[in-house]
N, C-alpha and C positions, 0 to 999 in steps of 0.2 A: 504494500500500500504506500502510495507516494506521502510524505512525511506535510506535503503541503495540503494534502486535500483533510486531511483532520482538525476539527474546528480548532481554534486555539481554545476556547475554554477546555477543553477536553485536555490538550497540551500541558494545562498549569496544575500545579498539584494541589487538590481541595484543602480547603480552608476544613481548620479544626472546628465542628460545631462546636459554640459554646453550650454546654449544661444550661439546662433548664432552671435548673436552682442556682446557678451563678446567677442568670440573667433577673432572677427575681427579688434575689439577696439585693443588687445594685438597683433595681429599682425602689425596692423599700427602702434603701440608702437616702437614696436619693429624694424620697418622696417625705423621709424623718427632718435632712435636713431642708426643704419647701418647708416644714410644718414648722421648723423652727424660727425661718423666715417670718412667717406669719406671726408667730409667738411673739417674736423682738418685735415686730413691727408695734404690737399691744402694746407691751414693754413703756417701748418709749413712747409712746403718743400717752399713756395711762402718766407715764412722768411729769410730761406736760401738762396735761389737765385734769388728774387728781387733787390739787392746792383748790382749784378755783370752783370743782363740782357743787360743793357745797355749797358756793354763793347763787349755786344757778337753783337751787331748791326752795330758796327764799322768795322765788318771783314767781309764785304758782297760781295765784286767784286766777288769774285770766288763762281758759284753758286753752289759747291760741299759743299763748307764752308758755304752757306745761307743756305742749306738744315738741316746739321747739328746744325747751330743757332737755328734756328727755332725749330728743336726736342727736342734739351736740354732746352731751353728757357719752353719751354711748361712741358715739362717730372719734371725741376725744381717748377714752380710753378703752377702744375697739372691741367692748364684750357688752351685747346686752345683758347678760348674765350676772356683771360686777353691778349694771345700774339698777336690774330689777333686785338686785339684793339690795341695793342701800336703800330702793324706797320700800321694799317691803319691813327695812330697817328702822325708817322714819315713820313710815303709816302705824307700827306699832310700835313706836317708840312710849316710855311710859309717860312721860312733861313733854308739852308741847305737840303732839302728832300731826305730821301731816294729814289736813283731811281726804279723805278716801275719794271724794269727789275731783278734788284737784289733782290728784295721784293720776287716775285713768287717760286722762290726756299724755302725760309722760310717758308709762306704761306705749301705748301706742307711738310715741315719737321714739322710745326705744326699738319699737322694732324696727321702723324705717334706719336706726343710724345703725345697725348691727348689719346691714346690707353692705356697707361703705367698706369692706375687707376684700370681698370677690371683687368689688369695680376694682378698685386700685390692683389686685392681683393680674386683673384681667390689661392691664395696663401692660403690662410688662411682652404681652403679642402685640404691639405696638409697629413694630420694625420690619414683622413678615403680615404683611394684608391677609392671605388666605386666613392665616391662623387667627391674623385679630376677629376677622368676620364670625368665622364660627365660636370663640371664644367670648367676645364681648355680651352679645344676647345673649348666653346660659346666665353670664354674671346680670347683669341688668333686669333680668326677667322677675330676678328677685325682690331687688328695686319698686319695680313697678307696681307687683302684684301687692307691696308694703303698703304701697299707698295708695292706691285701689282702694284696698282696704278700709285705710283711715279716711279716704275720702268717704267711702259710705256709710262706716260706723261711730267716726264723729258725730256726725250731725243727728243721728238716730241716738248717739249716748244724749246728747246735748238737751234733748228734745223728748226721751223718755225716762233717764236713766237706764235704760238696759240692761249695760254691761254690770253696773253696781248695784241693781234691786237681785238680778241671777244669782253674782257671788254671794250676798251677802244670805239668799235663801239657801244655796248651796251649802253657805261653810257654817250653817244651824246641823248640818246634816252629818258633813265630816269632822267636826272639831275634837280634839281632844284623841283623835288617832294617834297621836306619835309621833315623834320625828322621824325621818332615816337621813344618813348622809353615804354619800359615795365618793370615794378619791377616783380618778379618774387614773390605769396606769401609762395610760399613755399621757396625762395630762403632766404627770411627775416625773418620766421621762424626760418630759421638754424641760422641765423646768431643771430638772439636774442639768441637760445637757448643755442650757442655756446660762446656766450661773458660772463658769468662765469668761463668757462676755459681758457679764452684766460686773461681775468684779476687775474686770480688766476697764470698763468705762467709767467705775469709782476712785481705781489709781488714777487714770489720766487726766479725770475732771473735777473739781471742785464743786463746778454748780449742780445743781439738778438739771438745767436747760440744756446745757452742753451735754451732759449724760444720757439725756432726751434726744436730741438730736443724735448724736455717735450710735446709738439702740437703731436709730430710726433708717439712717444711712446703711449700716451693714446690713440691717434686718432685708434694706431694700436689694441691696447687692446678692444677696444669698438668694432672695425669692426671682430674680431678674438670671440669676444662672442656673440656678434649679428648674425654672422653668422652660430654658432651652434645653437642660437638659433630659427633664422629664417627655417631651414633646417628642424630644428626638428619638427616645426610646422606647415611648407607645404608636407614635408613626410605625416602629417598626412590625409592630403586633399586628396592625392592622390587618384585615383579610387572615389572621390567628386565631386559637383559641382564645386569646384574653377579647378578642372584639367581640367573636361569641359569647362570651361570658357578660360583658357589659351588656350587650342587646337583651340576653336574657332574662337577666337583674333587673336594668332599665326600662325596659322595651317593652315584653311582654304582658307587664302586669302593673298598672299605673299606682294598683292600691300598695303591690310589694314595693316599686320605687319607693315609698310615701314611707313605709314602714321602715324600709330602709335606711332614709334621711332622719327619722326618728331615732329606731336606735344608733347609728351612730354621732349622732348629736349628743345623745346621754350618754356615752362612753365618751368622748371626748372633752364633754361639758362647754361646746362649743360649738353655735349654727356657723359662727366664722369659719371655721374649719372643715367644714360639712361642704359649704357653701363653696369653697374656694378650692376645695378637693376637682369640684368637676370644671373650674376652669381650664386645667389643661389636659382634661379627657377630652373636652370639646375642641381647645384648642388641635389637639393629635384628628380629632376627625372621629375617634371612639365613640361619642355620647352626642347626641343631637338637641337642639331646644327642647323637642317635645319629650323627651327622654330623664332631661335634666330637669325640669321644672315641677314634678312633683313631688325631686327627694328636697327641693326647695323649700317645700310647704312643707313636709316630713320634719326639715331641720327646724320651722317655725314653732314646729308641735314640740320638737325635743327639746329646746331650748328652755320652756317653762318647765320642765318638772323638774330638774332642780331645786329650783326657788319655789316649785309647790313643796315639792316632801319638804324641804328646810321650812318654809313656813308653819310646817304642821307642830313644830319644834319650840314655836314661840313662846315664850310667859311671858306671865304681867296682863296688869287690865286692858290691854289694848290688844292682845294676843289677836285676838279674831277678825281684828283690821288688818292683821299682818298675811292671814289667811288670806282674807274676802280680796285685798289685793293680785293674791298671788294666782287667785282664781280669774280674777277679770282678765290674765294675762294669756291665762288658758282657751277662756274665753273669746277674746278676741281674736283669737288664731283659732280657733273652730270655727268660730261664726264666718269670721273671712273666706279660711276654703269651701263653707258650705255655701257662700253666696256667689262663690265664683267659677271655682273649677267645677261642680255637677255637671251646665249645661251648655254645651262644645261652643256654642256659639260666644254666650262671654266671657269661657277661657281662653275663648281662641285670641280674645283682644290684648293681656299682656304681654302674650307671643306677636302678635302681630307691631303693637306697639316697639317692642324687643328690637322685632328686624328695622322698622323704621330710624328708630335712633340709628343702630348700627352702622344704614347706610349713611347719615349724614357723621359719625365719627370717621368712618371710614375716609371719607372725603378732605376732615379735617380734625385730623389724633392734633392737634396741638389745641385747638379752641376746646377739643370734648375733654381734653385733659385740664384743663383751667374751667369749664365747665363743671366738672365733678366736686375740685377744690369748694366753687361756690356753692353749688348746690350744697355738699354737707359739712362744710365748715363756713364759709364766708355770708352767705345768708344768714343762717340761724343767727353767728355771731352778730351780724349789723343789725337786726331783729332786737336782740336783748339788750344790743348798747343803745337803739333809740327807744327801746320802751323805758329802759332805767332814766334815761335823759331827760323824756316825757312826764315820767311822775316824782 
């Protein structure tokens, strides 16, 4: 046989498969340190605007202004989790409580700022279009459906009490359950593997700002390489078993997505991290809008039990406001998917909304990126400085 007529790849001598559990091992490497990413990222934005949370709790009568609290409060120290515990802190606190009516508006602006982790994540497929397209709507979807939400169920709390005559019939029924608490071990993982750089920016800096910033920098460095390099190695899955396995999970069964995003939200103790998991599933091309948006809701559902079971844990005479809050929380993330996603038609509009922004980002990543600033930091903040100036 002439030496020429044989293909060349046939000529080269095969590449060593890599094992399947090498390549799994590096992916969950890789995917610990993204989470860690995300973790610094909390870190220090929570550095920044822990001092000042408090003051933003003082300005609650007007519930236009609790809604806002509650966004920035959460969007500042990137966990609704940290905020619905300090109000369910304050609503039963034993002197002075916040009252329960002003809480719910917060309660609700928390969940909109606990969305602000997947955009900014989603940021980081900025540089390759294909990727940001499918990337940016899974993050956004969340977004939208937040306030959807609060667009509807404001004005119905506003208008009947709702959310606060349900909890407070509710938690006549549950009180006096119990606590339970759970450490999360992946959540103590991070944080072990996190406190090198968290002591390494206490030698270098004096202030807490500067601590705050250095957190916020690497944090972004680590998720901006992590996330090419997570992309590049579920790209490779694709047409795999792992893409089967996601359609499967995802795909086939919208209530298992849902349950999904649930449980792992309560292992992690974190819709941020639920949330921000599928941005570069989407971004790789794995996981689809429609795919992603119900373990969406799922992470919205698992982010209150938490802060239920620890509620159930409360003493003191105000105990039961610590509850009826921690129920309104539940509540509004029930009442939401139930008025949204059932009927295909008006779920179809946070999807559809979704792609619409995407195309005008797409068009212009630098105005959507200065965009996102304002929308969850820059508004809220000029909001509280002119109502404080006002009265």
């Amino acid at each position: 046989m002439n030496r020429n007529s044989v293909p060349l790849s046939a000529r080269r001598p095969a590449r060593p498969a890599v094992p399947a559990i090498a390549r799994i091992a590096v992916v969950i490497l890789v995917l610990f340190v993204f989470l860690l990413g995300v973790k610094g990222l909390g870190d220090g934005f929570g550095l920044l605007g822990r001092d000042i949370i408090d003051r933003f709790f003082t300005v609650t009568s007007n519930p236009f202004i609790g809604l806002i609290v509650g966004l920035l409060a959460t969007t500042l120290v990137q966990s609704s989790s940290v905020t619905t515990a300090m109000i369910v802190g304050l609503v039963a606190a034993p002197a002075s409580p916040l009252p329960l009516a002003n809480a719910v508006p917060m309660i609700m602006g928390a969940n909109i700022g606990t969305t602000v982790t997947a955009t900014l994540v989603s940021l980081g497929h900025m540089g390759r279009r294909e990727e940001f397209e499918r990337a940016f709507p899974v993050a956004i979807c969340h977004d939208i459906f937040n306030y959807l939400a609060v667009l509807v169920l404001l004005p119905i709390e506003l208008a009947t009490g709702y959310l606060r005559r349900s909890a407070v019939a509710l938690a006549t029924l549950v009180e006096g359950g119990g606590g339970v608490t759970y450490e999360s071990p992946i959540k103590a993982a991070l944080s072990a593997a996190f406190t090198p750089m968290t002591i390494l920016s206490q030698w270098l800096f004096r202030t807490q700002t500067a601590r705050a910033v250095f957190l916020i920098v690497v944090s972004g460095v680590l998720i901006v390489v992590t996330l090419y390099l997570l992309v590049t190695l579920m790209r490779a899955a694709v047409h795999t078993r792992v893409e089967g396995i996601v359609t499967n999970v995802f795909g086939a069964n919208p209530l298992l997505a849902m349950v999904a995003g649930v449980v792992v939200t309560i292992m992690v103790q974190s819709s941020s991290i639920t949330t921000s998991l599928l941005v570069p599933l989407a971004g790789a091309g794995l996981l689809k809008l429609e795919q992603a948006f119900p373990v969406t809701l799922g992470a919205n559902l698992g982010t209150t039990v938490t802060a239920f079971l620890a509620a159930l844990a409360v003493s003191g005479p105000n105990a039961a406001a610590g509850l009826e809050i921690a129920l309104v929380h539940l509540l509004f993330n029930l009442s939401g998917i139930v008025l949204i996603y059932p009927v295909p038609a008006v779920r179809a509009r946070p999807l559809s909304l979704a792609r619409l922004l995407t195309r005008a980002a797409v068009r212009s990543p630098k105005v959507t990126a200065l965009w996102i600033g304002a929308l969850f930091y820059g508004i809220p903040a000029l909001v509280l400085l002119v109502d404080r100036w006002l009265t």
